[in-house]
N, C-alpha and C positions, 0 to 999 in steps of 0.2 A: 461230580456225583457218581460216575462208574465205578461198581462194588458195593456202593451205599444202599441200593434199593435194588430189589431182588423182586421180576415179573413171577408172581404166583399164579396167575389166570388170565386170562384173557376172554372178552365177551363181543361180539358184534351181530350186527343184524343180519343186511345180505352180501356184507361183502365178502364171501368168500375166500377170494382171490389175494386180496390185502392182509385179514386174519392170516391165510394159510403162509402167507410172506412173515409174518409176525411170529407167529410161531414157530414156527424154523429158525426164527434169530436169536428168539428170549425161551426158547422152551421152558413155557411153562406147565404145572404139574396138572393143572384144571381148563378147559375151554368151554367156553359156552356160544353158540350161533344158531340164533332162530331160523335159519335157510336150511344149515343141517343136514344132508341126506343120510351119509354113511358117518360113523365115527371112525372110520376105519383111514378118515381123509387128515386127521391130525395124532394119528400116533404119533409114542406113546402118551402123549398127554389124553387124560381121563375129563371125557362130554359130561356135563351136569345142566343143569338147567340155572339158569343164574341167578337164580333166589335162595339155591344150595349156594354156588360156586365162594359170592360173598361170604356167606357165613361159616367156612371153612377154618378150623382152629391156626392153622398156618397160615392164615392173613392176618394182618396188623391193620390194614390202609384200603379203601377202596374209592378209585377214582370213577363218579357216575358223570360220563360226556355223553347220555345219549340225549335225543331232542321229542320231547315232548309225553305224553305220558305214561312211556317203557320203559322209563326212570322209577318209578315210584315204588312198584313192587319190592327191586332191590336194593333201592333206598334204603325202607323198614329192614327188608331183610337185615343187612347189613348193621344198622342201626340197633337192630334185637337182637344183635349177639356181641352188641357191645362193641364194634369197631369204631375207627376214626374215621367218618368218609367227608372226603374231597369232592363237594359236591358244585358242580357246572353247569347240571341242567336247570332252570327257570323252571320248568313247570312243575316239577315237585315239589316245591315249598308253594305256586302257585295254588295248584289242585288240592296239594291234601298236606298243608304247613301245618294246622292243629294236630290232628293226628300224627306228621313225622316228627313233632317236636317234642310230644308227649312219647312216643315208643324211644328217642332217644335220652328224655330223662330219665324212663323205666329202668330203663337197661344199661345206663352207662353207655349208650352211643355218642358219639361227639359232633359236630357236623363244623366241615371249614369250609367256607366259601372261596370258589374259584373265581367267579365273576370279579373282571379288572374295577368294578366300582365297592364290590361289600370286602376283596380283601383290601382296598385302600381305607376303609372305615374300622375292617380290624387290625390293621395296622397301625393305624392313630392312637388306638386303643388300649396297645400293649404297652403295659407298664400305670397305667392308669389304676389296676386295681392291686393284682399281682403281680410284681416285675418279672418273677420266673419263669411261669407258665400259665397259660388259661385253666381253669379249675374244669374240672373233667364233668361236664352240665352236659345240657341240650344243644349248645352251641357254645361256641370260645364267647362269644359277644354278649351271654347275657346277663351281665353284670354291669348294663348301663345306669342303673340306678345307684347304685355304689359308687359306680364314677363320677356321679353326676354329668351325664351329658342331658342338654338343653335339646339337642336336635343334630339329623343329619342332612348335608346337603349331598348329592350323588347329582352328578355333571353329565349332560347332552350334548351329543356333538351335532345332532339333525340331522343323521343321515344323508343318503344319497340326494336327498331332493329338497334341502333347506333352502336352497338358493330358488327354485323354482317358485313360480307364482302358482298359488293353490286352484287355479282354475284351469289350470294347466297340464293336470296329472292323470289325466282321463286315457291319453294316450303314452302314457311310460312305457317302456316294454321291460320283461322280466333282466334284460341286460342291465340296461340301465340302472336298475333297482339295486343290482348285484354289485353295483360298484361305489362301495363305501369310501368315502373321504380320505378313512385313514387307518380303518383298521382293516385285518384280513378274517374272515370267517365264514364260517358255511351259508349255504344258502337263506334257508329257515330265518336262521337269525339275524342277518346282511338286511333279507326283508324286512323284518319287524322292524330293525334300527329306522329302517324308512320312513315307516309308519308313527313309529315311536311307540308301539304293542312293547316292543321290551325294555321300556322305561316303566311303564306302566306295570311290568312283570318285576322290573327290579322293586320299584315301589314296597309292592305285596311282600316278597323278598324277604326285604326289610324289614318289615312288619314281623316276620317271624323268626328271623335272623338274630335282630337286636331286641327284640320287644318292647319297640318303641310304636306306639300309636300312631296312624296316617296323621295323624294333624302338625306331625315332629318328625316327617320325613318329607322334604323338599326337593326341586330339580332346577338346576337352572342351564341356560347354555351356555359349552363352554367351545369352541370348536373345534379346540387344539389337539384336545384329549390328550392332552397330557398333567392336570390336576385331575385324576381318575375320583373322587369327593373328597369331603372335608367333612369333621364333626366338630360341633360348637357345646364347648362348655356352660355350665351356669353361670362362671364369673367371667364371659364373654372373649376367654381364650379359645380360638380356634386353629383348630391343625387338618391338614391337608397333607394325602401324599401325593407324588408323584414323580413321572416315569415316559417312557415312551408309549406309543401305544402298539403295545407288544406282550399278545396274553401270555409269552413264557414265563414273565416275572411273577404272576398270582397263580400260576399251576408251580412254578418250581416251591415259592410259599409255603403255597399247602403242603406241598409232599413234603416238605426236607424241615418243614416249623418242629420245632422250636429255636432252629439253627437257622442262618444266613448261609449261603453259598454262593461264592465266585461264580458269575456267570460270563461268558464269551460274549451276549448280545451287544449292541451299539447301545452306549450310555446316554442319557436326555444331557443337550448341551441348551440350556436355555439361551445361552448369547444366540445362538443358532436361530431360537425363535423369536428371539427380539423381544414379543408381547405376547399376554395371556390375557384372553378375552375373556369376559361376561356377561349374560342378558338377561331377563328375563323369556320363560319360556313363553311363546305364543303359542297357546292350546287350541286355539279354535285352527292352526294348522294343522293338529293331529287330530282328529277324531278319536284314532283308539286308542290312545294314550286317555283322556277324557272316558272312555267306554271300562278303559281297565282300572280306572279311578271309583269312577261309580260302583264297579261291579265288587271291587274290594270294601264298599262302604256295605252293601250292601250283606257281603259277606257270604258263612254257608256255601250251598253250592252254586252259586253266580261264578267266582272266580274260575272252580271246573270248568264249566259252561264255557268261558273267555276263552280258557287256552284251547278244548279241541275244538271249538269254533275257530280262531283264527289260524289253528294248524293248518285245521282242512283247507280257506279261504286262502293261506300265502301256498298249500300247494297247488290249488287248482291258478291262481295267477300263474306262478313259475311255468305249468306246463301251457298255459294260454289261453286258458279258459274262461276266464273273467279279466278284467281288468282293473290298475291298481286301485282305483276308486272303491271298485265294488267291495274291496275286503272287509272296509268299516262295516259297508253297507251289511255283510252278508254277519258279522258279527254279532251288530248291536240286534239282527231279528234275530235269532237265535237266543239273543238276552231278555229279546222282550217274549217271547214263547214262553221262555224256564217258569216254572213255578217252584218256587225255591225252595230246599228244608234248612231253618236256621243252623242246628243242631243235626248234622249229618254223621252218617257211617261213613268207612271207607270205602265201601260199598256204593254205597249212595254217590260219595263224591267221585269215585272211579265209572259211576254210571253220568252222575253229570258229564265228564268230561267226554264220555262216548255219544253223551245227547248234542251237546254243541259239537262234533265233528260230524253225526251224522247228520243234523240239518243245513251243513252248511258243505258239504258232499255233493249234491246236485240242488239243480233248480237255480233258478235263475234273482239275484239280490235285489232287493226294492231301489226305486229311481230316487228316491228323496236322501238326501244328505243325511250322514249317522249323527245325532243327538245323543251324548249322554246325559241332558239335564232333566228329564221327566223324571217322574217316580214312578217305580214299579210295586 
């Protein structure tokens, strides 16, 4: 892929240090970092804010990896002027999926999913409606109804703590939690898989990915992670992809689709694995897989709500300030506080998502087990 794709910008939070190593390598023409002091620290490449930087006529692509919802702004952005974005982060299709799916119809935005389960679904997919290319919509995917798909299943592996008994998880420490099965990933997200909060993300995802309704989007466990899901047809043909569990293959995807490319990584040797497992999932182990179910039934701004609540809840674990029980806990109040608007602004939903991280910021989480079966 060297010469194939050309760094236009670059965008980071605080890490300075890393940016400024990045830039030096790929000089690119735009930078954006919210730490920032001087611009004078990434000449000549030209400081923008990154709601500009996306939308710049010399971008084609824009890959959104950040974690939670400092995604969303440049999402749209990007999306409203009509680019291709490669999108990774969960929480913006979480928080505010109506609205990004509508500014990318508007506008001729495209959206590709990076996540290793929605590009395994649009993988399945391709050639199903148009062999050539995805038609230039809201997303490559939403042309499920044309294909006739029946449903999708996306695959669990149960994180760090499957094997533990649930009565047991009181005292996990944030190491522990960090050490996934089988994939490598940041922290944030390492936790949720624990929890199974980012199944329950991917779910929603989903939802506005394929525009397939919660009742036609399934999970079940797989451990292996290596069938990343399957989508099932009307005349009960089902396809499945799969792969190691190695997010380079659904970020290489997205950047380089509508082509394939030679990759170096270690290929899936199934003899290797001998067997590929399946279960049903047991929900009453996850709590907030169950909390991010309801809260997507529920709709509006509940699922805001979801993501900066269990932001806030998996950082204050990480630094050790609660424990892993508490997260559901400190979640599911936060959910029961919201009083919710069906029909939100983006305003409103970017206010949601600021209401569940600040209730769930300090203070201390109720002692009773998180329930999502009541109605609110």
């Amino acid at each position: 892929m060297p010469g194939e794709l050309h760094v236009i910008g670059l965008a980071a939070g605080h890490q300075i240090e890393r940016l400024a190593a990045q830039v030096a390598e790929f000089r690119p023409r735009y930078v954006s970092c919210a730490a920032l002091v001087s611009s004078d620290r990434f000449a000549p490449a030209r400081v923008l804010p990154p709601e500009e930087l996306v939308a710049q006529d010399d971008v084609d692509l824009v890959l959104v990896a950040t974690v939670g919802g400092a995604g969303i702004r440049p999402t749209l952005a990007a999306l409203g002027a009509g680019k291709l974005v490669a999108l990774a982060n969960k929480e913006v299709l979480v928080v505010a999926g109506a609205v990004v799916t509508r500014v990318a119809e508007e506008h001729g935005g495209v959206l590709l999913p990076v996540d290793s389960e929605h590009s395994a679904i649009w993988q399945c997919l391709v050639g199903e409606d148009r062999p050539d290319r995805w038609t230039k919509r809201s997303c490559p995917l939403a042309l499920w109804e044309r294909a006739r798909v029946r449903g999708i299943v996306l695959t669990a592996s149960g994180g760090a703590f499957r094997d533990r008994d649930p009565a047991a998880l009181d005292d996990v420490t944030p190491a522990e939690a960090l050490k996934h099965p089988n994939w490598q990933m940041g922290p944030k997200v390492t936790v949720d898989c624990a929890t199974l909060m980012n199944k329950g993300f991917e779910v929603i995802e989903a939802h506005w990915l394929f525009g397939l309704p919660d009742d036609r989007i399934d999970v079940v466990m797989h451990r292996e992670s290596v069938v990343h899901s399957l989508v099932e047809f009307v005349d009960g043909s089902v396809k499945a992809q799969l792969g190691p569990p190695d997010m380079r293959l659904p970020i290489q995807y997205a950047l380089t689709y509508p082509q394939r490319r030679p990759a170096a990584w270690p290929r899936l040797d199934l003899v290797h694995h001998g067997r590929l497992t399946f279960q049903a999932l047991d929900e009453g182990r996850y709590p907030c897989f169950q909390l991010a179910r309801e809260a997507a039934r529920q709709g509006g701004t509940f699922p805001g709500v979801l993501s900066g609540a269990d932001e806030a809840a998996v950082e204050r674990f990480i630094r050790g300030e609660i424990r892993f029980t508490d997260i559901p806990r400190l979640v599911e109040g936060a959910l029961a506080a919201h009083r919710g608007i069906a029909v939100p602004t983006l305003d409103e939903l970017l206010a949601a998502e600021r209401e569940g991280r600040d209730r769930c910021s300090a203070g201390q989480p109720r002692s009773s087990a998180a329930s999502a079966s009541r109605s609110r």
